[in-house]
C-alpha positions in Angstrom: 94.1 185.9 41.8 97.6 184.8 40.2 100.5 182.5 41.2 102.6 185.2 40.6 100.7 187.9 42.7 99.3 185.1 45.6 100.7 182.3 45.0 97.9 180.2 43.5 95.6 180.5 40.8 94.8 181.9 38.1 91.0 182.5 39.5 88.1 185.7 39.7 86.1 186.1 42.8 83.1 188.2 43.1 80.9 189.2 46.3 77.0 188.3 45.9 75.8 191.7 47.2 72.0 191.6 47.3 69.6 188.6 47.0 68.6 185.6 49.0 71.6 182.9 48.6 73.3 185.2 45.9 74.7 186.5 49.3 78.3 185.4 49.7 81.6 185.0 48.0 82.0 183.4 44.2 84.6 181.5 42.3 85.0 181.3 38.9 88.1 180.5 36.5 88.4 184.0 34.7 90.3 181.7 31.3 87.5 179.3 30.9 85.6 179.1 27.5 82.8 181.0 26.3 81.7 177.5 25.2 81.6 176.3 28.3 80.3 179.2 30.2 78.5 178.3 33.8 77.0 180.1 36.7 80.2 180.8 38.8 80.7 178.8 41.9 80.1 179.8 45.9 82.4 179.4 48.5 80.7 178.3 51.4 83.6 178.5 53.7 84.1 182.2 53.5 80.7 182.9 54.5 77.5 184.6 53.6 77.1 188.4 54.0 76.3 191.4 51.8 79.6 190.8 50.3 81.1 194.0 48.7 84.4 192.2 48.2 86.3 189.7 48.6 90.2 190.3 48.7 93.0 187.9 48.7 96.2 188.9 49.8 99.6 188.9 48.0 101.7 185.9 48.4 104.5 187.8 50.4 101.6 188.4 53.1 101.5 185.0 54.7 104.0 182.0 53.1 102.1 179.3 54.2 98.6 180.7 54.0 95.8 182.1 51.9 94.2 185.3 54.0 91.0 186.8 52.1 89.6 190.1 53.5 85.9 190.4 53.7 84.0 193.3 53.4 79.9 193.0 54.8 77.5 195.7 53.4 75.0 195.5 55.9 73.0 198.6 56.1 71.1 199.3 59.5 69.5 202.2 60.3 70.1 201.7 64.3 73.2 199.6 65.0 75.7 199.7 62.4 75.6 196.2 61.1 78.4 195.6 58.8 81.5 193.6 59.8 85.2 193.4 58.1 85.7 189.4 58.4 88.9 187.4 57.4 88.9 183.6 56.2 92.6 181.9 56.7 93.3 178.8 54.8 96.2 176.7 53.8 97.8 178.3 50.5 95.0 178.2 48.0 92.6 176.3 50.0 89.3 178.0 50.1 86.9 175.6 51.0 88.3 174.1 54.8 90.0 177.5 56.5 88.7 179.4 59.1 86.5 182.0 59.5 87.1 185.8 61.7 85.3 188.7 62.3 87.5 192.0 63.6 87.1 192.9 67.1 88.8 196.4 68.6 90.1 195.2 72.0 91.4 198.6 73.2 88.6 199.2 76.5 85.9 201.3 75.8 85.4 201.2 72.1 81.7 199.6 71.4 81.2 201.5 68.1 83.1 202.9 65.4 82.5 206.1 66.0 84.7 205.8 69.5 87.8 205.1 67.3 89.1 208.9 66.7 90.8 209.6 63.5 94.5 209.5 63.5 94.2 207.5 66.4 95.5 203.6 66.5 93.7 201.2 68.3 94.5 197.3 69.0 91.9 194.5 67.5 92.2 190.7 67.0 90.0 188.4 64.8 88.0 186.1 66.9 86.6 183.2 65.3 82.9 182.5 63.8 81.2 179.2 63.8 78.3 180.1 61.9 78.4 180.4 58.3 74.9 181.6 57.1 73.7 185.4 56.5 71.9 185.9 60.0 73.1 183.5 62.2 76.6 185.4 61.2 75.2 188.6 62.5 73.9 187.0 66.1 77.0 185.4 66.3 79.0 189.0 65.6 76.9 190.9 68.5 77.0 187.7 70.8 81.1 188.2 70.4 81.2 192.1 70.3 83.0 192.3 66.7 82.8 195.5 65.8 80.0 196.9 63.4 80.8 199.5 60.5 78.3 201.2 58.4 78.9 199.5 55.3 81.6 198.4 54.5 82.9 198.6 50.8 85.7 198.3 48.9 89.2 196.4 50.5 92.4 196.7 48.9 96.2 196.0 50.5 99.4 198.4 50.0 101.4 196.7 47.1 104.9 196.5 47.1 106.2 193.4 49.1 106.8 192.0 52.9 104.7 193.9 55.2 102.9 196.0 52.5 101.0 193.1 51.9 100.1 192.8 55.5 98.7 196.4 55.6 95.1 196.5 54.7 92.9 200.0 54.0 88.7 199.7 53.5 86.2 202.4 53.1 83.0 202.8 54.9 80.4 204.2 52.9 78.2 205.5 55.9 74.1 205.9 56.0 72.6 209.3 57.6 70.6 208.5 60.6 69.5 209.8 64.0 69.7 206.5 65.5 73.4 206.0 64.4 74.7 209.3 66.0 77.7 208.4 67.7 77.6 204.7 66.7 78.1 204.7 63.0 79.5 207.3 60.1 77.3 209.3 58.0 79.7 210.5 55.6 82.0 207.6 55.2 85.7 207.0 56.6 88.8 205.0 55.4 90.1 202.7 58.1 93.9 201.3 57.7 94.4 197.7 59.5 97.8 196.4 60.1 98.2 192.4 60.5 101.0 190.8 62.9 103.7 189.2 61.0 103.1 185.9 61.8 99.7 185.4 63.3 96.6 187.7 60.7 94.6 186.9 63.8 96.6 190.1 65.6 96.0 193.0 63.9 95.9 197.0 65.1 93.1 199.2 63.2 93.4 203.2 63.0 90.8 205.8 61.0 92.9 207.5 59.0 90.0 209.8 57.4 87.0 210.8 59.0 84.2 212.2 57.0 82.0 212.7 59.7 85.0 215.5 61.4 84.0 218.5 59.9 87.0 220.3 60.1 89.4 217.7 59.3 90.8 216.7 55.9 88.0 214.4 55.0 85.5 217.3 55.7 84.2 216.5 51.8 83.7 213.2 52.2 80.4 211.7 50.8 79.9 207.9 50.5 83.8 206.4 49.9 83.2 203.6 48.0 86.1 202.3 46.4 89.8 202.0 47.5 92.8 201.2 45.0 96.4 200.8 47.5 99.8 201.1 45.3 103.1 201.3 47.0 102.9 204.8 47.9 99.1 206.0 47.7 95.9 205.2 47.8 93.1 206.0 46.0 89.4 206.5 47.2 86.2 206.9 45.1 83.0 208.5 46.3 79.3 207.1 45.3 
């Protein structure tokens, strides 16, 4: 994170993926000493969650605010478990801001799997209370915010204006007979695109689908990573 990129910083944060209270989102200054080297600090306000990432927006986004996408890595073998959240803060306040999950408000879509690739759906960020690891995941089911299965890497298109406003994240998937028809198996790459003036808004398509077998994404196994210039973006398998 950089002033000249979002608008506040310099600063590195990293998603506490596996481990008891390593689970959550991390601050450290990236230019401090070696001789003053210290465990890097957690962000309560953002949340706890299997955090893959943790991805702040570029400054032309929002003027007056600091949006950081979320992605939760939840694996579940019967409900996908694993939410995209948002926290929204005053510029470079990340400790007081709120905290979203995404919902898909279009009628009848209750799992990913109902979202059909190419297809745009609409989707709105409704607000958690909760802050800790499971009471998180009641909370998400109690307010139907949608469930992925896994979700990895986040990245926005660069460039400026609404590029910045136009989000892509992969889902890794997990093979299971209890996900058919709720939750990927070979991974897709969703594209969410946040209102101008309120992030809260937001419309979510899947623009590749690993699990359609004779669509272009037919060789998808595991998307992991995402990198989003101006004009492409880049996806890397595990």
């Amino acid at each position: 994170i950089t002033p000249a990129e979002h608008g506040f910083g310099p600063l590195y944060l990293s998603g506490g993926e596996w481990g008891g209270a390593s689970k959550g989102v991390f601050a450290t200054d990236p230019y401090k000493s070696a001789d003053n080297a210290q465990l890097a600090s957690m962000l309560p306000a953002l949340g706890q969650w299997s955090t893959e990432n943790a991805v702040v927006l570029g400054k032309d986004a929002y003027a007056d605010k600091t949006v950081v996408i979320i992605g939760d890595d939840t694996s579940d073998s019967t409900t996908p478990s694993g939410q995209l959240a948002m926290y929204v803060g005053n510029r470079g306040n990340l400790s007081s801001g709120k905290l979203y999950g995404l919902k898909v408000t279009t009628t009848g879509i209750n799992y990913e799997m109902d979202m059909k690739e190419g297809t745009t759906y609409e989707a709105s960020f409704v607000e958690y209370s909760e802050r800790t690891l499971d009471a998180l995941e009641t909370e998400s089911r109690a307010k139907g915010i949608m469930g992925f299965s896994r979700v990895e890497d986040i990245d926005y298109r660069k460039g400026s204006g609404a590029n910045n406003r136009e989000l892509y994240f992969a889902v890794t998937g997990k093979k299971s007979n209890a996900l058919k028809d709720k939750g990927t198996f070979y991974g897709r790459i969703y594209r969410v695109i946040l209102d101008s003036k309120d992030p809260t808004k937001a419309t979510i398509s899947c623009v590749l689908d690993g699990d359609n077998l004779t669509g272009i994404a037919k060789s998808f196994h595991s998307p992991d990573n995402v990198m989003v210039t101006k004009d492409y973006v880049y996806i890397m398998e595990d």
